[in-house]
Phi, psi and omega in degrees: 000147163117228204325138151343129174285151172251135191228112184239157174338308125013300205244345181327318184286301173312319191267336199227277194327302170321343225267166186234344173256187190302157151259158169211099180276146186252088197265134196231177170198143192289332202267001167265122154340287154324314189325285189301319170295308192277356189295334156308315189281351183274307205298337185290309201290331161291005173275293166353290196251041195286158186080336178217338167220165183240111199268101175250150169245123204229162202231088200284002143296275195277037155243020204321336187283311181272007134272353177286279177357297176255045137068356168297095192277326174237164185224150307015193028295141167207094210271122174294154176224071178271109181063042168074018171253144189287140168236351186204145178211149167231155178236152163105174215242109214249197176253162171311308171328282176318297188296351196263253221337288173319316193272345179297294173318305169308316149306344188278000000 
């Protein structure tokens, strides 16, 4: 319980495709700036929504292949997953809120 998983190419197929609950991937980078202001507010929501969605974090310097793949142009991107399909994305550096209303709405 508590902090975001770092999540790679590597472990991708186990974590996000396999996976059977909601996902919420976070694609970062260490040099943005937006990354780093919500990487607190993403680690909260994964304490928050333990147990009903599984809260990741992938790091698109060193994944390039799984941010090309879903198309990710800007950082933050933060891409929904129900059965290892993307269903939802918000980009850019959100408020908590706006990620709980989105994670709400998904869950529902």
């Amino acid at each position: 319980m508590g902090d975001a998983i770092s999540v790679e190419t590597s472990s991708w197929e186990t974590e996000v495709s396999n996976a059977t609950e909601l996902v919420m991937v976070d694609f970062w980078a260490v040099w943005c700036g937006p990354c780093q202001t919500i990487a607190p507010i993403v680690d909260e929501l994964a304490t928050e929504y333990y147990g009903r969605v599984k809260v990741l974090k992938l790091n698109t310097d060193e994944n390039p292949e799984i941010a090309t793949k879903f198309h990710v142009m800007s950082i933050p991107s933060l891409i929904f997953f129900k059965d290892g399909e993307p269903i939802d994305k918000l980009v850019g550096a959100q408020s908590k809120q706006k990620f709980k209303e989105t994670i709400d709405r998904l869950l529902a």
